[in-house]
C-alpha positions, 0 to 999 in steps of 0.5 A, a space after each residue: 792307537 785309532 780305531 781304524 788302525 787297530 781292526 785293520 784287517 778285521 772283517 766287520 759284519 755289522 757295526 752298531 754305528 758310525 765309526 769314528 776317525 779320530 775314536 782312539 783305543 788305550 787297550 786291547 783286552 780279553 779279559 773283563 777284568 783287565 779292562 780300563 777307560 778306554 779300553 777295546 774288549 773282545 767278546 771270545 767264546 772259550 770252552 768253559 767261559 762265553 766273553 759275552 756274558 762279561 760285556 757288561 763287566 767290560 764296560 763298567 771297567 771303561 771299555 768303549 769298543 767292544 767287538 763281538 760275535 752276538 750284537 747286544 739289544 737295548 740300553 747296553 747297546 748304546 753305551 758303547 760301540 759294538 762291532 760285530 764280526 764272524 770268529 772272535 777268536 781270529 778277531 782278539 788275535 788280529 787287532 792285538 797284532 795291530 795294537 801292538 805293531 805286529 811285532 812278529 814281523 820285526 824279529 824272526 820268529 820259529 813256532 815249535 808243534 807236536 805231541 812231545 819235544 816242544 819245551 825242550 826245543 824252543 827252550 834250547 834254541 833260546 838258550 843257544 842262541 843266546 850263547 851265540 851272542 844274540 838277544 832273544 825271547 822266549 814263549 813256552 810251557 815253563 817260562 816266557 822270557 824277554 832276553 833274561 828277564 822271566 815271566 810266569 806262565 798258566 798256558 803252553 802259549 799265551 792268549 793273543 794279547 799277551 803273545 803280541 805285547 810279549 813280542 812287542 817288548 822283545 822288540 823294544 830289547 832289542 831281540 832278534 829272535 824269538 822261539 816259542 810253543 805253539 800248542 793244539 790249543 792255541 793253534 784251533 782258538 786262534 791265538 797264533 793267528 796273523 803272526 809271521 813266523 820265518 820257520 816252524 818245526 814239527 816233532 811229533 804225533 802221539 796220542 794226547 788231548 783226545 778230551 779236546 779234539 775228540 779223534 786224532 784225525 782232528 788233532 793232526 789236522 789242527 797241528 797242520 793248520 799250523 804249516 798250511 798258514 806259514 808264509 812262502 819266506 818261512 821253512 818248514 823242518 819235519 820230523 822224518 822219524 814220524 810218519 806224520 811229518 809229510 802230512 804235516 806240509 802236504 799243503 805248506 808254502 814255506 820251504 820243507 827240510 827234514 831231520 831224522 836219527 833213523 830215516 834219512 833226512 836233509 840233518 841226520 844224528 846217529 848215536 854213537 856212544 850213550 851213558 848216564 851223563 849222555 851221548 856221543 852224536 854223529 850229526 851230518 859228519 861232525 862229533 860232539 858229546 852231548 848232555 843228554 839222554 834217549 833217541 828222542 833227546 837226539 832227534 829234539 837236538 838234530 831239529 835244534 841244529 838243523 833250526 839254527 843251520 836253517 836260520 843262517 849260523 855257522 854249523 861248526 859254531 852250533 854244534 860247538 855252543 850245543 855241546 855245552 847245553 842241559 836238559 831243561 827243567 823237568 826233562 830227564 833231570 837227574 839226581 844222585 843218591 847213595 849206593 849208586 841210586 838216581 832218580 831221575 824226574 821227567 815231563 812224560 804225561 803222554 804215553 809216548 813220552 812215558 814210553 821213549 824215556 822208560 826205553 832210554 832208562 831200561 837201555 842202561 841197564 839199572 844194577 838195582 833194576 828200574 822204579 816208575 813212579 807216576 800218575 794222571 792228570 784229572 779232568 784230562 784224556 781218560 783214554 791214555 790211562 790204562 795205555 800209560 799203565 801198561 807201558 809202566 808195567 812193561 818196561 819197569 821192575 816196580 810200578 808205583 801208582 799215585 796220583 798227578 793232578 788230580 784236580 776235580 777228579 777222585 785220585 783213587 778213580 783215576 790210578 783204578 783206571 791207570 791199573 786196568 791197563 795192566 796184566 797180572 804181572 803188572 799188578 803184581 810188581 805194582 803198588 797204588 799210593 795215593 799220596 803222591 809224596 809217600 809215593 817217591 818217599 816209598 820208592 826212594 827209601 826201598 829201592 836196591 843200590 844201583 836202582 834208578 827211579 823215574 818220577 813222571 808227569 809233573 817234571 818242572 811243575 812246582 805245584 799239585 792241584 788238588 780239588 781246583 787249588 793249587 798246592 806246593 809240590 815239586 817231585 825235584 824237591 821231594 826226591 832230593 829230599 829222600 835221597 838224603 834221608 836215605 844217605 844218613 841212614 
């Protein structure tokens, strides 16, 4: 694409010459090492990493274009063209847009924010849309997906390259919609900025990544900036459950509708059966059996229904296609043992999470009574530890402490801090295991008939980070794994 074409929109402060009509850029990079001959590189400052100090990295790879907060002296100057603009962020997340064709245009596009619920959203909207006939992509926590084929994923939502290229081959397939996370992360480093979406749905507020944002004020106002940039075409469907939702679109042009199971609201559930293998949900006036647990799990399927209604599909047709839905990897998945035992393994890393699935889990009344089994990411908000310890400690009969990611900090550290959150009953039903393994091994293989047990935190996650590396874990595996030396006993 011509250069011209590609920065299209970009506001540039100062350039370090002449830009050429016919200069052609065979890339969009933010990442030095993906850099090729030809190749426009943006200079992005992260949180650990500055893009400028790979300047020079990037121009030995063949990068000719280089855009750039901080205009270079010297020889490096006049080895390529420099283009200097106010946020390089906003600038990667543009030109990648133009690069690629802005995609996000040519499909229809729902962003899904909030603290909890976001994966399993965006992940049943693909999946129901696709029983509905349609081709579509995917952007989330677990997996991105173009029609059926997967890609790996390292972020909740990609960088802006990767998020547009991702687009543009949905669009090339031949998709029609595309359903992904959009992150607090993303959303305050730009990488959304510039896409059209028709619709965006907020979940939820709760406490989480207090280490990035530092005060929940800023971490509300980031996830509002997501509906303030909505467009006057797109719909804004809030959580009316949430006392967060209204501030969410106080300021939004897209239209605003509401979902709820305890408020009244424009798409209404209430629950009216519920049991290990599900619940029976009224859903403005039409009854279905649903493969799914918890208030929260009927909340994340009235924002679905309501989604598709808003998207123009026949209602009885949803509800039809979403009552042969399953949870999603990780998200209340459950398995059954011996002696009437289930383990069920779940996401919940945030102490909302920990608390909706634990009330869920304690609400069917467990015969062998309830086992937590969990822990805390390292490096990651220390202040939602000993919160997540007393939520444990209230509603299960054991606690059983071990570690999650512990990544760079020491395990022993973080469950110290986790048990500080407990009272002296707490501590007193509660053991402390590091080894996350001998953890679900413990609770496994000493839990009474009829127990069911939660595995928390890791969900899908099939690794542990231990000391920055990265190591085959996953709790699935591992329960299955007990469960069946439990059975040959």
């Amino acid at each position: 694409m011509k250069l011209n074409e590609t920065i299209k929109g970009v506001e540039i402060l100062q350039s370090s010459r002449p830009v050429e009509k016919d200069c052609i850029v065979e890339s969009v990079c933010t990442d030095s090492r993906k850099c090729t001959e030809g190749s426009l590189f943006v200079a992005v400052r992260g949180a650990d990493n500055d893009g400028h100090n790979y300047i020079p990295s990037a121009m030995e790879r063949g990068a000719t274009v280089v855009i750039c907060e901080e205009m270079p002296a010297g020889e490096l100057a006049e080895k390529a063209l420099f283009l200097k603009v106010k946020d390089g962020r906003e600038a990667a997340a543009l030109v990648s847009g133009n690069f690629y064709g802005n995609p996000s245009s040519k499909l229809k596009l729902v962003g899904v924010t909030g603290t909890n619920g976001k994966t399993s959203i965006a992940t049943l909207l693909y999946r129901l849309f696709t029983l509905l006939g349609y081709k579509c992509g995917l952007l989330s926590t677990i997996a991105n997906y173009v029609c059926e084929k997967r890609y790996e994923t390292i972020n909740t939502t990609p960088g802006p390259v990767e998020i547009n290229r991702l687009l543009a081959e949905m669009t090339v397939a031949g998709c029609g919609f595309c359903f992904m996370e959009a992150s607090s992360h993303a959303i305050d480093q730009e990488r959304i900025a510039g896409l059209e979406f028709a619709g965006g749905i907020f979940t939820n507020l709760t406490h989480d990544h207090l280490d990035y944002h530092h005060t929940f004020a800023n971490y509300l106002n980031c996830k509002k900036r997501f509906f303030d940039n909505l467009g006057g075409k797109a719909f804004a469907l809030i959580n009316a459950d949430d006392r967060n939702g209204k501030i969410m679109v106080q300021n939004t042009r897209a239209k605003v509708y509401t979902y709820a199971v305890k408020n009244p609201a424009d798409f209404h559930a209430r629950i009216l059966e519920r049991s290990i293998e599900g619940m029976l949900l009224n859903m403005n006036g039409k009854e279905a059996w649903f493969r799914f647990m918890g208030d929260y799990n009927a909340s994340n399927l009235t924002a679905i229904y309501a989604a598709a209604a808003l998207l123009g599909e026949n209602e009885e047709e949803v509800i039809k296609y979403m009552s042969t839905l399953t949870p999603v990897e990780g998200r209340l998945e459950y398995f059954r043992g011996p002696e009437k035992i289930v383990a069920a393994v779940d996401y919940a890393h945030t102490p909302d999470a920990l608390e909706n699935v634990l009330k869920t889990l304690k609400g069917l009344n467990p015969e062998g009574g309830l086992i937590t089994v969990f822990g805390c990411g390292g490096n990651r908000d220390k202040t939602k530890r000993p919160e997540m310890g007393a939520i444990a400690a209230k509603y299960s009969d054991r606690v059983i402490v071990t570690s999650d990611n512990p990544r760079f900090e020491e395990p022993r550290s973080i469950i110290e801090q986790i048990k500080e959150g407990m009272d002296i009953k707490g501590r007193a039903k509660s053991l402390f295991i590091t080894d996350r393994e001998e953890a679900i091994r413990s609770a496994v293989l000493t839990a009474e008939a009829g127990a069911i047990i939660l595995v928390a935190g890791k969900g899908h996650e099939n690794y542990q980070i231990i000391n920055g590396e990265k190591h085959h874990f996953d709790d699935r595996e591992v329960v299955c794994k007990y469960l069946a030396e439990r059975e040959m006993k």
